[in-house]
Backbone as ProteinMPNN parsed JSONL, in Angstrom:
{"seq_chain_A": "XXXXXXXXXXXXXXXXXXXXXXXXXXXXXXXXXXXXXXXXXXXXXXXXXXXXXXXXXXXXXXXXXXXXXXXXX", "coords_chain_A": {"N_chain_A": [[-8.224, 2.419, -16.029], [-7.297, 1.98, -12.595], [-4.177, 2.67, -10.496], [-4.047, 1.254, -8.735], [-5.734, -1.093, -9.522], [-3.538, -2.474, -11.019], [-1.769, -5.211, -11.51], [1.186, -6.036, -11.09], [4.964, -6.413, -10.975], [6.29, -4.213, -10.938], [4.12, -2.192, -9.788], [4.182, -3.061, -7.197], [6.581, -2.872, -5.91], [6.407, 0.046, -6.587], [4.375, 0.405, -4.623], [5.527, -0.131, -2.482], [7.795, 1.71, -1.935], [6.158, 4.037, -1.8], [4.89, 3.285, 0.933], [6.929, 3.081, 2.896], [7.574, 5.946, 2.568], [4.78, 7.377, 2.995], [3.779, 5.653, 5.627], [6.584, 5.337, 6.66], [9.712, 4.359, 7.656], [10.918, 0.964, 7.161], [10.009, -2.386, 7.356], [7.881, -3.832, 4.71], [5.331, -5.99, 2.769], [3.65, -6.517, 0.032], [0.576, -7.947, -1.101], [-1.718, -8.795, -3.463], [-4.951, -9.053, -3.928], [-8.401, -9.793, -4.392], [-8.802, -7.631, -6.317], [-7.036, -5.726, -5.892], [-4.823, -3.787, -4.323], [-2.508, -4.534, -0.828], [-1.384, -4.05, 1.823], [1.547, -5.055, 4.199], [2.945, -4.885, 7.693], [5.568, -7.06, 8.16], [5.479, -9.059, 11.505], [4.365, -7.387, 13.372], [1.545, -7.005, 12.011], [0.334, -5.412, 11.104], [-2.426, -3.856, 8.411], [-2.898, -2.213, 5.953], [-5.28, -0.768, 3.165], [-4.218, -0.011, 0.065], [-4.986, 2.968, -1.865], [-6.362, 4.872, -4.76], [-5.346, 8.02, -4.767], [-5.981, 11.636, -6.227], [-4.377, 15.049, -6.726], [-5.699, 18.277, -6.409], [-4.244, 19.078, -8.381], [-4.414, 17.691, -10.23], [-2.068, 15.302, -9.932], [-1.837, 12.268, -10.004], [-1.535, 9.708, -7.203], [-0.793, 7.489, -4.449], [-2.288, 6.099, -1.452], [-2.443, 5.267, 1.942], [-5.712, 3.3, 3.761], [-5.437, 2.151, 6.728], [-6.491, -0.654, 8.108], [-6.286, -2.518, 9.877], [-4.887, -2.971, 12.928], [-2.748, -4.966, 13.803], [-0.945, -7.095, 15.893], [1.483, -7.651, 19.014], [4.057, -9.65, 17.982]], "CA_chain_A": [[-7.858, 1.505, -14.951], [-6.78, 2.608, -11.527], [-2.969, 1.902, -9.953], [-4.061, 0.115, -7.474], [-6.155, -2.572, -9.957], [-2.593, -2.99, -11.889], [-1.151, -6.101, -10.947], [2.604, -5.916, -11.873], [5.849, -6.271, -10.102], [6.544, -2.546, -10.749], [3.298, -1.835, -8.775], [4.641, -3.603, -5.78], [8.208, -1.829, -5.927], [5.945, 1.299, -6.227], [3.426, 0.707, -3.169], [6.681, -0.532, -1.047], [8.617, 2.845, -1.729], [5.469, 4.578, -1.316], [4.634, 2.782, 2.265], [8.437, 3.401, 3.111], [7.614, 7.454, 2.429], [4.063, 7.877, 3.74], [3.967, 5.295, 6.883], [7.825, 5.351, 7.543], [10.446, 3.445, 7.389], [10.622, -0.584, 7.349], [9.888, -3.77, 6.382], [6.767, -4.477, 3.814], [5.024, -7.006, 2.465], [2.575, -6.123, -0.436], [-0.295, -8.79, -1.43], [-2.75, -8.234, -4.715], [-5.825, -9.855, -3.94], [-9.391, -9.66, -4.833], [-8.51, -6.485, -7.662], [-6.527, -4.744, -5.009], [-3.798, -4.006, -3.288], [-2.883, -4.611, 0.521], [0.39, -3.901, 2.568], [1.407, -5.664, 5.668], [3.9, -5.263, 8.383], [5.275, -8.392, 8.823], [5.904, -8.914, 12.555], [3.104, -6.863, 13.821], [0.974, -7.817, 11.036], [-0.746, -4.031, 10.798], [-2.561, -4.19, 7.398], [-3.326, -1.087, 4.967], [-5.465, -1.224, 2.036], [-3.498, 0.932, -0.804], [-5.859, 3.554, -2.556], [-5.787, 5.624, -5.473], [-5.864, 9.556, -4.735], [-5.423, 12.537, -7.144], [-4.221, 16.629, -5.635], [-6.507, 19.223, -6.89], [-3.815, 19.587, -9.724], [-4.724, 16.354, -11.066], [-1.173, 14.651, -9.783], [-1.656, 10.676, -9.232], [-0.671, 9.313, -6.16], [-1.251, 6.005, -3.62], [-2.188, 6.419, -0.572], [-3.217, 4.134, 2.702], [-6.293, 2.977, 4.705], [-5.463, 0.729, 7.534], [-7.351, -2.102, 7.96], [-5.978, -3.857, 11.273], [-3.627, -2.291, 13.857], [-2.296, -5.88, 14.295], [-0.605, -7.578, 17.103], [2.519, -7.402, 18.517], [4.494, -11.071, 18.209]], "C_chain_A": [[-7.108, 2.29, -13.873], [-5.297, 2.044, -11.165], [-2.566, 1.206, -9.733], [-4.798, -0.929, -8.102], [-5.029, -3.332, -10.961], [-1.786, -4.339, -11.125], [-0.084, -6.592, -11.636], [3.625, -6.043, -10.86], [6.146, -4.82, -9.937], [5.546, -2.416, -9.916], [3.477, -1.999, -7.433], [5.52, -3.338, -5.359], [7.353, -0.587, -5.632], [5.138, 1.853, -4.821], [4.446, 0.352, -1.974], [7.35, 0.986, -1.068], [6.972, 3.907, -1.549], [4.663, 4.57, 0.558], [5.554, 3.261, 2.96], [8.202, 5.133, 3.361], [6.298, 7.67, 3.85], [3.827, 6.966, 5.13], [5.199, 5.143, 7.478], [8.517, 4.123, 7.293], [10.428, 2.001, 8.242], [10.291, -1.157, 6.59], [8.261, -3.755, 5.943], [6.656, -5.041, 3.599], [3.96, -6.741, 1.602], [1.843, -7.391, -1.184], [-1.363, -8.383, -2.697], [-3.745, -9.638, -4.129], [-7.507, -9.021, -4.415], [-9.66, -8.418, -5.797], [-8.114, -5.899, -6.885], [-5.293, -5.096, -4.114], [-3.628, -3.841, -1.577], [-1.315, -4.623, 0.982], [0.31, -4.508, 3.993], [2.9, -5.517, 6.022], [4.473, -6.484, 8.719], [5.9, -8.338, 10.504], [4.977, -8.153, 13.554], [2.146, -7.053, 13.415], [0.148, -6.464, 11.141], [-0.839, -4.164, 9.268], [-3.354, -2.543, 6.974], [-3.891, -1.746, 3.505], [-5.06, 0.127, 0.88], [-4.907, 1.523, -1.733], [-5.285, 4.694, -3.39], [-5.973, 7.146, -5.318], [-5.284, 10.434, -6.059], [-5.366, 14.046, -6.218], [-5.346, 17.189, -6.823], [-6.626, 19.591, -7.883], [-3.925, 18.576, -10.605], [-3.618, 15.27, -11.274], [-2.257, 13.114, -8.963], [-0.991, 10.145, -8.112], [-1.344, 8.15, -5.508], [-0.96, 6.788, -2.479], [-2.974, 5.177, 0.894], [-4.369, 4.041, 3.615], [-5.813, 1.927, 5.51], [-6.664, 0.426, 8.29], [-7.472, -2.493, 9.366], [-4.748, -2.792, 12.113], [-3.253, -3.359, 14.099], [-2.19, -6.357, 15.707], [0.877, -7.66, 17.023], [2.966, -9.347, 19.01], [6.13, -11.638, 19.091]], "O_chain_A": [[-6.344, 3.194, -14.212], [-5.124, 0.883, -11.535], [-1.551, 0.551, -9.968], [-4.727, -1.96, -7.433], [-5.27, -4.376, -11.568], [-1.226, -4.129, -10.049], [-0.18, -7.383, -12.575], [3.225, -5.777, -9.727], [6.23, -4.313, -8.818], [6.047, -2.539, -8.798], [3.023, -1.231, -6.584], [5.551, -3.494, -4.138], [7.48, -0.097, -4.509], [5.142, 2.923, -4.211], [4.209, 0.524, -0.779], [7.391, 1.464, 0.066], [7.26, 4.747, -0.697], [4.121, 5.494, 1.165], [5.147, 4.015, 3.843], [8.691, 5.589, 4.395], [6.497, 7.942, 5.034], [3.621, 7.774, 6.035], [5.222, 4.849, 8.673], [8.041, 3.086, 6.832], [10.108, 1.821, 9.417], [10.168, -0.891, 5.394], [7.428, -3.667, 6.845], [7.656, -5.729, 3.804], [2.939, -6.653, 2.285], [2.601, -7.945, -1.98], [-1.763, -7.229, -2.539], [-3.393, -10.806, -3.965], [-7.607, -7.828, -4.701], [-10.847, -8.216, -6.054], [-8.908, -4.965, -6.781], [-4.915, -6.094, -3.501], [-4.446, -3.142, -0.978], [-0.349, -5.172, 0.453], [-0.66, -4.488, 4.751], [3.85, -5.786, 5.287], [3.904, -7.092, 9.626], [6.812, -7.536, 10.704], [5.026, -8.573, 14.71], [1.354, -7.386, 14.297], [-1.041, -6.732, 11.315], [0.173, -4.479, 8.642], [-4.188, -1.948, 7.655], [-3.416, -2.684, 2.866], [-5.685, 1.183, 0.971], [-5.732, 0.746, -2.214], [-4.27, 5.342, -3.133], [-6.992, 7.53, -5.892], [-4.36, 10.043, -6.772], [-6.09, 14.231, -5.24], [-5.695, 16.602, -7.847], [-7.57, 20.072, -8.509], [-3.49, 18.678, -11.752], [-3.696, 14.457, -12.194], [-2.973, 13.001, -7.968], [0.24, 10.162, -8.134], [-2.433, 7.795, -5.961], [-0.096, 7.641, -2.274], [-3.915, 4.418, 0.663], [-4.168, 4.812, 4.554], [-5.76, 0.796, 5.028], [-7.508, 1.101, 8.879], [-8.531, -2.748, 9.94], [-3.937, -2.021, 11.601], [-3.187, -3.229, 15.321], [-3.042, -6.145, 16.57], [1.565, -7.719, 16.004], [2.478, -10.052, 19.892], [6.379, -12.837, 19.218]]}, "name": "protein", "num_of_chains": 1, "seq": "XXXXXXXXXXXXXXXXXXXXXXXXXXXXXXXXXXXXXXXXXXXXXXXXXXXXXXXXXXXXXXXXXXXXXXXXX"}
């Protein structure tokens, strides 16, 4: 099973301090829907879909596609 199909509160602590690192600091909002995870700004509403990568050395990690560049409100 992949990271990102775990649906746990730890997972959602993990993809918020991971969002926090690789897009920067601020407010999150992480959603589990259809076997996956999804992050949202709230307030701009820019949306990333969280994916699972591995390094070369075979380290686990999350990482983001965005989805939506939002709007600003």
């Amino acid at each position: 099973m992949l990271m990102t199909e775990t649906n746990t509160p730890e997972m959602s602590k993990r993809i918020i301090r991971a969002a926090k690192f690789i897009l920067g600091p601020g407010c999150y909002r992480t959603d589990f829907e259809h076997g996956q995870w999804w992050v949202t700004r709230p307030g701009s509403y820019e949306q990333w879909s969280v994916v699972d990568c591995q390094t070369e050395g075979g380290v686990d990690y999350l990482d983001f596609e965005k989805v939506s560049e939002g709007e600003e409100k």
